[in-house]
C-alpha positions in Angstrom: 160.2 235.8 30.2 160.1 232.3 29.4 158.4 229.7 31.9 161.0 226.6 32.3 158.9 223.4 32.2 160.4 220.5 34.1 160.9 217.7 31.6 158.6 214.9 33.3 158.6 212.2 30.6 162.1 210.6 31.2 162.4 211.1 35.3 162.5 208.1 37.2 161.7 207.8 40.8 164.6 207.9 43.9 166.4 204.8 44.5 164.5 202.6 47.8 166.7 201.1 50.0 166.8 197.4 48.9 166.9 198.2 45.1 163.9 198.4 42.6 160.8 197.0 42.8 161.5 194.5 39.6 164.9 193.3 42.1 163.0 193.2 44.8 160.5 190.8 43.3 163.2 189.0 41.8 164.9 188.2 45.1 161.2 186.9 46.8 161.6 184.5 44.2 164.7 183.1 44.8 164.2 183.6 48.5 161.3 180.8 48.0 162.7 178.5 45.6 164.9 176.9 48.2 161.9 176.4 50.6 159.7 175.2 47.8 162.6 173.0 46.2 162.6 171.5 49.9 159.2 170.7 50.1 158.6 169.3 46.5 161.5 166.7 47.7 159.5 165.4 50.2 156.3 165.3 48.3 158.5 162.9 46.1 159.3 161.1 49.0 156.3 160.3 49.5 154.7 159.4 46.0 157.3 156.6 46.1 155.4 154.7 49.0 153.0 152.4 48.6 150.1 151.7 46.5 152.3 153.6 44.2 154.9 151.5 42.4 157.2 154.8 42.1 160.0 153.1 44.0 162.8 154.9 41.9 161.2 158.9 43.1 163.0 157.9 46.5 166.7 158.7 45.2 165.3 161.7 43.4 164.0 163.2 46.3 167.0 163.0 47.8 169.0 164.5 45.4 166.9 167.5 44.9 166.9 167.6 48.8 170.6 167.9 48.7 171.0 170.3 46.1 169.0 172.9 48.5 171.0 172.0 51.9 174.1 170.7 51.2 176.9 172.4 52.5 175.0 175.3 53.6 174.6 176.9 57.2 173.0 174.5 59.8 170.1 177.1 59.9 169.4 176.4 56.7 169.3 172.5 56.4 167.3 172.3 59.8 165.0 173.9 57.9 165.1 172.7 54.7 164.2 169.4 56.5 161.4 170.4 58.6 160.3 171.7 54.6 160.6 168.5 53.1 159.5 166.3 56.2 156.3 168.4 56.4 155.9 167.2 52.2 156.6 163.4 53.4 154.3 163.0 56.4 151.2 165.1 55.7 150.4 162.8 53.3 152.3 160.0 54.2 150.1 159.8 58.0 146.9 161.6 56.9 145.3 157.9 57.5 145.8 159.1 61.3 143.2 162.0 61.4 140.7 159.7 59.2 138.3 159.0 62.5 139.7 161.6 64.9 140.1 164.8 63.3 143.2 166.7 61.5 144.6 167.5 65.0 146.4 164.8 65.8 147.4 163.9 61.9 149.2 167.4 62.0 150.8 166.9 65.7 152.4 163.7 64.5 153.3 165.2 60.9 155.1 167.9 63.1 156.8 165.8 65.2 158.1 163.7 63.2 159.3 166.3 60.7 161.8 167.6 63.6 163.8 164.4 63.1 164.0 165.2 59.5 165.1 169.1 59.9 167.6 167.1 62.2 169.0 165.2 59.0 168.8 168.3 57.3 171.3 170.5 59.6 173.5 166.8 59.7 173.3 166.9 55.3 174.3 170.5 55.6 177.4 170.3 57.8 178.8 166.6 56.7 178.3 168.0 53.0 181.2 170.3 53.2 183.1 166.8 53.4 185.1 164.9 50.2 183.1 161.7 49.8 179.9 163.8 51.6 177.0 161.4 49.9 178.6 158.4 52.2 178.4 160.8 55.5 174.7 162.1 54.5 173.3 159.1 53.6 174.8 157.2 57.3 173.5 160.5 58.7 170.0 160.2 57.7 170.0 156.5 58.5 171.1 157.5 61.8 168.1 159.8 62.0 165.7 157.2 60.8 167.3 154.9 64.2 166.8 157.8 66.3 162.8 157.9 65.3 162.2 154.7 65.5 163.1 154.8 69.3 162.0 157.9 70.6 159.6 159.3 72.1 157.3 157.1 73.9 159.0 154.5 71.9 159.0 155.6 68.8 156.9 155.4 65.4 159.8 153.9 62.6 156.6 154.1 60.1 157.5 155.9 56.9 161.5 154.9 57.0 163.1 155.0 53.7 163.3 151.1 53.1 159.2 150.7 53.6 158.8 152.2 50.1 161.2 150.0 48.3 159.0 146.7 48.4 159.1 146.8 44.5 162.5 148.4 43.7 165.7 147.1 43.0 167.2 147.7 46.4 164.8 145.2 48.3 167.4 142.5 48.2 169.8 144.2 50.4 167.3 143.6 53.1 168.4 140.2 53.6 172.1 141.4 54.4 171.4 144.6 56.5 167.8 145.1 57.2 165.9 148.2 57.0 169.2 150.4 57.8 171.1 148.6 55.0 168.3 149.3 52.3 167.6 152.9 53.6 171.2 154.1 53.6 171.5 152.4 49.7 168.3 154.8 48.5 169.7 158.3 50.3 173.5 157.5 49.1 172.1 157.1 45.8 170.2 159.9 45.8 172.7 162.3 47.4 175.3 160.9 45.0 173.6 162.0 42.0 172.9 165.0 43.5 177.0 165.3 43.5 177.3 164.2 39.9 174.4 166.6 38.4 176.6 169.2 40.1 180.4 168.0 39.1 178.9 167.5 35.7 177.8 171.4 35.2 181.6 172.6 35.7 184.6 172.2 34.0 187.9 170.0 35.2 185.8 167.6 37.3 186.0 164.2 35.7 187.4 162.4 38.4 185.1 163.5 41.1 182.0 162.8 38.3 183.5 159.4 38.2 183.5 159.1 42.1 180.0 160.5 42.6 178.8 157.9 39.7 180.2 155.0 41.3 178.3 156.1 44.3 175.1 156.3 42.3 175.8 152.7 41.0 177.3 151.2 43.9 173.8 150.3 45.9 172.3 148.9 42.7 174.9 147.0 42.1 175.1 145.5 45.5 171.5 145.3 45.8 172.2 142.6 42.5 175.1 141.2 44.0 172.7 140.1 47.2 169.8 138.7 44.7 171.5 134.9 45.6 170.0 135.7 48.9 166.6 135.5 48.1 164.9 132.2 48.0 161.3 131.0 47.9 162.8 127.0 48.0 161.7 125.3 51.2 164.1 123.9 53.6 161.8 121.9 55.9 158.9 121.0 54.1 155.8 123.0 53.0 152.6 123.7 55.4 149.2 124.9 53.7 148.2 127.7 55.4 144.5 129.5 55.8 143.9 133.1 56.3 140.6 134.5 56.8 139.3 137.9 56.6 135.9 138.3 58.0 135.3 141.8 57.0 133.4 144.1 60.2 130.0 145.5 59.6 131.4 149.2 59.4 134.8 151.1 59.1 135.9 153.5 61.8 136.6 153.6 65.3 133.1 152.3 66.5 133.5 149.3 64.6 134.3 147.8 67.7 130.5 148.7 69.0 129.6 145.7 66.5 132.1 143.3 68.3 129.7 140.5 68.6 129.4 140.8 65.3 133.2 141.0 63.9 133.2 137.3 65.4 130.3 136.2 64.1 132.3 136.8 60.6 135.1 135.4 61.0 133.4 132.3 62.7 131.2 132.2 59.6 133.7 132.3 56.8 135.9 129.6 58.9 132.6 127.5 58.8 132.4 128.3 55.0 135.9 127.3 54.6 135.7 124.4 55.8 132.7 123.6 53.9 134.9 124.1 50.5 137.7 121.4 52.2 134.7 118.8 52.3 133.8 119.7 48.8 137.0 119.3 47.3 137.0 123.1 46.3 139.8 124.0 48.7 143.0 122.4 50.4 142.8 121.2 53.8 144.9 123.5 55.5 147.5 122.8 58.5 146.3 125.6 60.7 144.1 128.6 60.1 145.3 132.6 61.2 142.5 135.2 62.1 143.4 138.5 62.6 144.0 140.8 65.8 140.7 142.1 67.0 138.7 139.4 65.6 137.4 138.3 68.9 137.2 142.1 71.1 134.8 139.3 73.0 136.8 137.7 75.4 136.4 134.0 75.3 137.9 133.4 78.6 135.2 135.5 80.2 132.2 135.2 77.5 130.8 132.0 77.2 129.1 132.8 74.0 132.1 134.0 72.6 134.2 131.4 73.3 131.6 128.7 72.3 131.6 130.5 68.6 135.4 130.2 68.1 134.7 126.4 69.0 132.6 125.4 66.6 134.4 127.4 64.4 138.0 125.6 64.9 135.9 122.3 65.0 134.7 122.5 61.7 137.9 123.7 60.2 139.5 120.8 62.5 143.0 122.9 62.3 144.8 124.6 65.3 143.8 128.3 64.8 144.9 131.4 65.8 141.9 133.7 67.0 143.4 137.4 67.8 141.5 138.4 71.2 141.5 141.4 73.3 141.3 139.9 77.1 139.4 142.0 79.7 141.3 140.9 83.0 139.2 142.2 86.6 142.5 144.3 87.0 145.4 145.8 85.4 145.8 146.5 81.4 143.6 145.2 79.0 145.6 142.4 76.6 145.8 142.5 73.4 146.3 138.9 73.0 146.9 136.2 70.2 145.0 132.4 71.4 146.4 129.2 69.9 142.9 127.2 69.7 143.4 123.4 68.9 140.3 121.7 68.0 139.8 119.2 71.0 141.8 121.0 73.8 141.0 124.5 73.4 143.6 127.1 74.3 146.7 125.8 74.3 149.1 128.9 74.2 148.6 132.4 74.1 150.9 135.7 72.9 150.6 139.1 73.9 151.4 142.0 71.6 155.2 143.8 72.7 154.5 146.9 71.3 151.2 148.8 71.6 150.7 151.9 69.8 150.7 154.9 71.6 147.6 157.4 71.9 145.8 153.9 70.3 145.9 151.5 72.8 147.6 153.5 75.5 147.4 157.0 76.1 150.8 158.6 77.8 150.2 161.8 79.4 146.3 161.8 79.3 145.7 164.6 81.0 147.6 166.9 78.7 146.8 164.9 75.7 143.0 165.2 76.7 143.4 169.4 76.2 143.9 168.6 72.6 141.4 165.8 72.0 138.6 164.3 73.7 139.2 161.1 71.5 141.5 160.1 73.8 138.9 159.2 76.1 137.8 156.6 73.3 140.6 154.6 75.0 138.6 154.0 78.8 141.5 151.5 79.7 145.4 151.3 78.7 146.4 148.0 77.0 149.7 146.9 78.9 152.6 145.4 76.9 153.3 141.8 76.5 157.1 140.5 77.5 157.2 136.8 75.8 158.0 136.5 72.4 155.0 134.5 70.1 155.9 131.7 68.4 153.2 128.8 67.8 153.9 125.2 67.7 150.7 124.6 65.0 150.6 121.6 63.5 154.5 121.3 63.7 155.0 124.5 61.9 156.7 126.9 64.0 154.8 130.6 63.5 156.0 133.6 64.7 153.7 136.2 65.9 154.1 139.9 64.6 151.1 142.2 65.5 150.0 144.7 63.3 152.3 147.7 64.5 155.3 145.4 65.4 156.2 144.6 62.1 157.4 148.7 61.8 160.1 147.5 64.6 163.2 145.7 63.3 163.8 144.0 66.5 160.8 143.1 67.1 160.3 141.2 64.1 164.0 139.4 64.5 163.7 138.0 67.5 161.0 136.5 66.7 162.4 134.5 63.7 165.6 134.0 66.2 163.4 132.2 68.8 162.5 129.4 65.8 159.8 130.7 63.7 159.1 128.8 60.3 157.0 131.3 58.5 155.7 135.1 59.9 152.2 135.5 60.5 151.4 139.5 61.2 147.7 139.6 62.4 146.4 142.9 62.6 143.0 145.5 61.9 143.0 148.2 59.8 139.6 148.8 59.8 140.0 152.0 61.7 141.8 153.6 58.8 138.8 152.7 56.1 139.8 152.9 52.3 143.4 155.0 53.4 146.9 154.0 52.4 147.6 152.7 55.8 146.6 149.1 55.0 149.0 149.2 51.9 151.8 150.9 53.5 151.5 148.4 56.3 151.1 145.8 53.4 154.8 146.9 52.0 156.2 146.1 55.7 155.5 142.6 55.8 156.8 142.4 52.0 160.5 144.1 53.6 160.3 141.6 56.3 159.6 138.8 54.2 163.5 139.1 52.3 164.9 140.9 55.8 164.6 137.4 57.1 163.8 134.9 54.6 160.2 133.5 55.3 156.7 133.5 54.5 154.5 136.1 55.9 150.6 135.8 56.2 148.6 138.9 56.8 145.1 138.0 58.2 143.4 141.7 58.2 139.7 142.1 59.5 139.3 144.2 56.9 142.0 144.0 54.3 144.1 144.2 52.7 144.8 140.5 54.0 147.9 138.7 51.7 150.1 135.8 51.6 153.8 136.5 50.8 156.3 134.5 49.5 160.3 134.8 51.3 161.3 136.8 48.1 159.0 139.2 49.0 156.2 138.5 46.1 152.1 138.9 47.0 150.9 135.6 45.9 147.9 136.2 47.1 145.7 138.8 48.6 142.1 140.4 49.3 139.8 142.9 48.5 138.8 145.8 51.1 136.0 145.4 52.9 135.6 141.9 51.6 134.8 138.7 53.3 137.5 136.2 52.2 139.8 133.3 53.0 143.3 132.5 51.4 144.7 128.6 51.2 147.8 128.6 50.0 151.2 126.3 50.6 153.6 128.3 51.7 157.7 127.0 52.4 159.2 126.7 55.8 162.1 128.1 56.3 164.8 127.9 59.3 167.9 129.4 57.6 169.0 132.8 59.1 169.9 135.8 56.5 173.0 138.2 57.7 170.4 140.4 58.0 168.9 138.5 61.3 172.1 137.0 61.9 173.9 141.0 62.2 170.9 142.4 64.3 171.7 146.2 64.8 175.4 146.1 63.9 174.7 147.5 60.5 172.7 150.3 62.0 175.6 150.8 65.0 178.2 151.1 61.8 176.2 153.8 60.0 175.4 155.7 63.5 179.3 155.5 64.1 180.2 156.5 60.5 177.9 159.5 61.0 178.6 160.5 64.3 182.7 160.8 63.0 181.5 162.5 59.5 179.9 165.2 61.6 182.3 165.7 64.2 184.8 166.4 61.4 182.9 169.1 59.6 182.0 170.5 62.5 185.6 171.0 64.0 186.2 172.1 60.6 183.8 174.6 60.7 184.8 175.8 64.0 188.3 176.4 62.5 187.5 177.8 59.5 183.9 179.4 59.9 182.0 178.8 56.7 183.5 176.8 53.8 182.8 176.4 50.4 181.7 173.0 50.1 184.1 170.4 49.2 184.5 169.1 45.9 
């Protein structure tokens, strides 16, 4: 009898639920190339902000956003946005953690990526629409508005438009602000996301055609607005001085030294005015220091406030000395002192909006669970109601501090109420050698063509600058430098349509979103889920 051996060589194992292993893997892949895909968008979000010059990665990121979320379920853009905000504001806000830790860096980073998963599930339903790249874009603008507001205020740092200081769509700042230059960068970006794809099939020529002259439309506004942007005076010139002082040591204990951040910016006044007697520097109109140059208060120190006189006697030019004012009760103020050389302090402005968990901590008791730094801030600044403008030496300056020149109306009704030229004051030596000081920097370059003027950035620390109304650094500091800045600078009293139209431009995207997305969604509702729209 003959044994029957079972041929071994060509049996395969049963079938698993789910397919083969080699399918299996295959799908793990795919299942993470959307997530990744999201995720790489926002890191090229972010590589187009400041000190980079890689303006032109903003519409890119967009595009490769929308080719993950667009038209798909809500699910799936909400988050494919949390994805791609996490890329954008981990690196975009790690300057937050750089004295207190990576806790409240990653709190923030999470928070604010919920407004972008929110743009995401708004790209994914309004881009089952014809003519979708219009609704997204006003979507995420939409978005951007919402952030800016909320919560305890809101933070509108890293909005599209802040990282387009060197790119062609800066213009468009003087005819619809921040909202106007944002909406430009995702439209193009989302339109040539809807090109790439028309292009891949067949029969789509005109609907190529459309998506293209979406892609070209913002440029070619952007162009069309270049007659907006002038450097010519239209009241005169003033010669401005900025000084930077410099502080004996970055971080939050800086301040420990405060005597001693005076001291510097007394001295490099003094200096300064020694080079006007020389001949080796203009005699300037008025002189800016920054905010927190004087954490002394003069009104209460008499040592303090006899420094900044001598100081603003030698210069002999009304000076603006930023103080922080200790009242016997209520908030501390974080205050800006006009200081003329024979009568002293002649006008003072307080800063509108104070940064939360900085100078103010909201819900300390909950907020102390997670960090003890907040107990670094022993007493709340309180918020100033007046808007700053400074008669000095018959140039009308507005006052912008530091974190005010993220808020759009903050900064325009401050050139409403009369101001000549911008001054934003601020200290960024908390942050050390970070991006923050150049992202801020960018700002104030934005603001500059937003409303037509001259800024001046006096920075304890740096990066301190002088900007010309067409957005150009004529001239600016080292880090961690002690410096001063003379330069002539244009006054200017004519009003763009960007300061002119206020919010309306924002209030017109808001609206055009809000009806794009109650269309798809009765749509959807109709029709459960679509294929999207060509």
């Amino acid at each position: 009898m003959t044994a029957v051996t079972p041929a071994t060589s060509d049996r395969r194992p049963p079938a698993e639920p789910g397919g083969s292993a080699g399918t299996r893997g295959a799908r793990r892949i795919r299942g993470l190339h959307r997530p990744a895909q999201a995720v790489l968008s926002g890191l090229l979000l972010y590589a187009s902000f400041p000190p980079r010059p890689l303006w032109w990665l903003a519409p890119v990121a967009f595009a490769l956003l929308a080719r993950g979320i667009r038209g798909r379920r809500l699910r799936d853009g909400l988050v494919g946005g949390y994805l791609a905000g996490l890329g954008f504001f981990l690196p975009l806000l790690v300057w937050t953690g750089e004295e207190v830790g990576p806790l409240p860096w990653l709190a923030l980073a999470a928070v604010e990526a919920a407004f972008i998963a929110a743009a995401g599930a708004g790209v994914a339903l309004v881009g089952r629409l014809r003519g979708w790249p219009i609704w997204a874009a006003a979507v995420w603008v939409t978005v951007e508005g919402a952030r800016a507001r909320v919560p305890f205020g809101g933070f509108p740092w890293g909005k599209v438009a802040f990282g387009q200081a060197e790119g062609w769509f800066l213009p468009l700042a003087a005819v619809g602000g921040t909202p106007l230059v944002g909406f430009a960068v995702a439209l193009a970006g989302f339109a040539l996301a809807d090109l790439t794809g028309h292009l891949r099939r067949s029969g789509r020529r005109a609907a190529a055609l459309a998506a293209l002259g979406c892609v070209t439309a913002p440029v070619a506004a952007a162009f069309a607005a270049l007659p907006l942007v002038s450097t010519r005076a239209q009241d005169g010139t003033a010669t401005a001085a900025v000084i930077q002082g410099n502080v004996p040591r970055a971080g939050l204990d800086f301040n420990d030294q405060r005597r001693a951040v005076l001291d510097n910016h007394a001295r490099r006044t003094v200096e300064l005015a020694d080079d006007v007697r020389a001949g080796r520097a203009p005699r300037p109109d008025f002189v800016l220091w920054p905010e927190n140059s004087s954490d002394l208060d003069p009104y209460r120190n008499a040592d303090a406030r006899a420094v900044i006189e001598q100081a603003v006697a030698a210069i002999g030019a009304p000076t603006s000395i930023g103080a922080v004012l200790t009242p016997e009760t209520g908030p501390l103020r974080n205050t800006q002192i006009l200081w003329d050389p024979r009568r002293g302090s002649v006008q003072e402005y307080d800063k509108r909006r104070i940064q939360p968990f900085g100078e103010y901590i909201p819900l300390r008791p909950l907020a102390r669970v997670f960090s003890s730094d907040v107990d670094r801030v022993r007493r709340d600044f309180g918020r100033g109601r007046e808007v700053g403008v400074f008669d000095m030496a018959g140039t009308r300056v507005g006052l912008v501090t530091c974190y005010e020149t993220a808020f759009d109306d903050t900064v325009r009704d401050t050139v409403t109420a009369g101001a000549h030229i911008l001054s934003v004051p601020s200290n960024n030596a908390t942050f050390g050698r970070t991006e923050m000081t150049y992202q801020q920097l960018a700002m104030s370059r934005l603001r500059a063509v937003e409303h037509s003027r001259a800024v001046l950035v006096p920075v304890t620390s740096g990066v301190s600058a002088v900007i010309l109304p067409d957005g150009t650094v004529a001239q600016r500091t080292d880090l961690f430098t002690a410096d001063a800045l003379v330069a002539r600078v244009p006054r200017r009293s004519w009003l763009t349509p960007a300061t002119r139209l206020g919010a309306l431009p924002e209030a017109a995207l808001a609206a055009i979103a809000a009806a794009g997305t109650a269309v798809a969604a009765a749509r959807s509702r109709r029709g459960g889920r679509q294929a999207p729209a060509g």
